[in-house]
C-alpha positions in Angstrom: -14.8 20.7 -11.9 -14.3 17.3 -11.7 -11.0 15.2 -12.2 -12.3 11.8 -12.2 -13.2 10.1 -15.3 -16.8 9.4 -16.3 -18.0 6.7 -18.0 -20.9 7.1 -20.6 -22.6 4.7 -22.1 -21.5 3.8 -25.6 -22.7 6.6 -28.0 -25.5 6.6 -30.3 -24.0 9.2 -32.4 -20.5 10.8 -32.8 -18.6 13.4 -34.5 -14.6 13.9 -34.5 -12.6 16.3 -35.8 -8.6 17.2 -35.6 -7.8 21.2 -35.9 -5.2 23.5 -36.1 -4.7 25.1 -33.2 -5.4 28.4 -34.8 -8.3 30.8 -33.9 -9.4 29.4 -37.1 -9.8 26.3 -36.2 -11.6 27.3 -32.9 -14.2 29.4 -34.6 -14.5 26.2 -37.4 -14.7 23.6 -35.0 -17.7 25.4 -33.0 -19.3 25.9 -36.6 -18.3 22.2 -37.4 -20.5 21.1 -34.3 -22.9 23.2 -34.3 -24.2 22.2 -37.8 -23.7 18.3 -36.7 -26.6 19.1 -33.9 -28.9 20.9 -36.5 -28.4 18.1 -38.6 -28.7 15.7 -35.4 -32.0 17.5 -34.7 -30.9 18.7 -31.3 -30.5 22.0 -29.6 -27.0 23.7 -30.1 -26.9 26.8 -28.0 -25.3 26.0 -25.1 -22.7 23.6 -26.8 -21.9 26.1 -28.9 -21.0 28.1 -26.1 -19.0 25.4 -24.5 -17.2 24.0 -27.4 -16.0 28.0 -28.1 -15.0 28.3 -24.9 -13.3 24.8 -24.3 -11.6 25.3 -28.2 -10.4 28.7 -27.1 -8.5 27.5 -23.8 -6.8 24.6 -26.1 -5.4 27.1 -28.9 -4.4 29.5 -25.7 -3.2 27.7 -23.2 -3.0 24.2 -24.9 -1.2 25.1 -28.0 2.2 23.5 -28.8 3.3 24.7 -32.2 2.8 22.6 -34.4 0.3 20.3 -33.4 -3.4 20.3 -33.4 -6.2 19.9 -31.3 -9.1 17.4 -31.5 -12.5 18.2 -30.7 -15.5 15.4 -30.4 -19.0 15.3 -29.3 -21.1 12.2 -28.8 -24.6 11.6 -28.0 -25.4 8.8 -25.2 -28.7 7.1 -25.3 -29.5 8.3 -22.2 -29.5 11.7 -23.6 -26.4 13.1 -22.1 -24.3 14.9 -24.8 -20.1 15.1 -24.1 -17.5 17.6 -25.8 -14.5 16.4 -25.4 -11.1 18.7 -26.5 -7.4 17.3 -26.5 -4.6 19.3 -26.3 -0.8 18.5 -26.3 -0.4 21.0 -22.9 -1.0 17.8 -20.2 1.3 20.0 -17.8 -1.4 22.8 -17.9 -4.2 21.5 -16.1 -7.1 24.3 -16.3 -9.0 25.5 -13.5 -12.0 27.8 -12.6 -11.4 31.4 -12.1 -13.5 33.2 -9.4 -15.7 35.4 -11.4 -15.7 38.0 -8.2 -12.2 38.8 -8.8 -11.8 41.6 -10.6 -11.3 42.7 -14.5 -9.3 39.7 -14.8 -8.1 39.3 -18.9 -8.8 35.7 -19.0 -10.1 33.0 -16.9 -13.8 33.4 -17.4 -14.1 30.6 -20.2 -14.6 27.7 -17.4 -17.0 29.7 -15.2 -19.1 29.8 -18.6 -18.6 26.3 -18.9 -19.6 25.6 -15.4 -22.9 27.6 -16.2 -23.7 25.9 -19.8 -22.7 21.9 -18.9 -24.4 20.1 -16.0 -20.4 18.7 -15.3 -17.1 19.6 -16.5 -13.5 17.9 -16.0 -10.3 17.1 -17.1 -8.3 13.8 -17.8 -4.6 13.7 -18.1 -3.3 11.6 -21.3 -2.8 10.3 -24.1 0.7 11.7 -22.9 1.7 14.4 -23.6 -1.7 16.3 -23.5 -5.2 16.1 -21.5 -8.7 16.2 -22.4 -11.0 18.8 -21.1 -14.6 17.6 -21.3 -18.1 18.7 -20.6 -21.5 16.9 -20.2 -24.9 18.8 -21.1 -27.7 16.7 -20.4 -29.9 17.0 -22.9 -32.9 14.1 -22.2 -36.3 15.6 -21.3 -36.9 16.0 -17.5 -33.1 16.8 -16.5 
C-alpha cells in the first residue's frame, strides 16, 4: 500500500458515480462498472473484484449515516486503469491484514486488492473522508 499520491495522466475515458452506502449500492456500483468496461471493450475481471472489495470496506468501515460514497474509474492513455472510492471515514485509514493470521472475520478485502491491482493507496481528503484507490495496468506487455 502506498500513501503517496499518484499522478496519471489525464484520462481518456471516465465514469463517476455517487452511492448509497448500502450493500446495494456496493453490489450496483461493481455492476455499474463492470458494464462501463464491456461497453469500453476492456477486460473487467479483476476490477470487478477490486471495485467489490474497495465498495465493501467504504459501506463497512467508511459509512457515516447518511451520506454516500463515490466510486470512479478512469482509463489513462497509457493504459493504466484507476478505481477510485471516497468515503466520509478520513479518520479510518485502511490497512492490509496479514493473510497468515488466522480465521480472521474481516480484513482480507485489501490482500485481494493487493493481488488484483499492480498498486493500491490511500489519500486523505476532501475533509472529512479519504479515497482509497487502485491501479490495474491494463496496456499490453505490463
Amino acid at each position: 500500500m502506498s500513501h503517496e499520491v499518484t499522478e496519471m495522466p489525464a484520462p481518456v475515458r471516465q465514469f463517476s458515480i455517487q452511492l448509497s452506502s448500502t450493500r446495494r449500492g456496493a453490489r450496483l456500483g461493481r455492476l455499474l462498472v463492470i458494464q462501463q468496461l464491456v461497453d469500453w471493450g476492456l477486460p473487467f475481471e479483476a476490477t470487478g473484484q477490486v471495485v467489490a472489495e474497495l465498495a465493501a470496506n467504504a459501506i463497512t468501515h467508511g459509512r457515516v449515516p447518511g451520506r454516500d460514497f463515490r466510486l470512479s474509474v478512469a482509463l489513462s492513455v497509457t493504459g493504466t486503469l484507476r478505481i477510485e472510492v471516497y468515503d466520509s471515514r478520513g479518520d479510518r485509514i485502511p490497512h492490509a491484514h496479514d493473510p497468515d493470521a488466522g480465521d480472521a472475520e474481516s480484513g482480507r478485502g485489501l490482500v485481494v486488492v493487493g493481488a488484483c491491482a499492480d498498486r493500491w493507496g490511500v489519500a486523505l481528503g476532501p475533509v472529512p473522508g479519504k479515497v482509497v484507490w487502485a491501479e490495474i495496468d491494463l496496456a499490453p506487455g505490463r
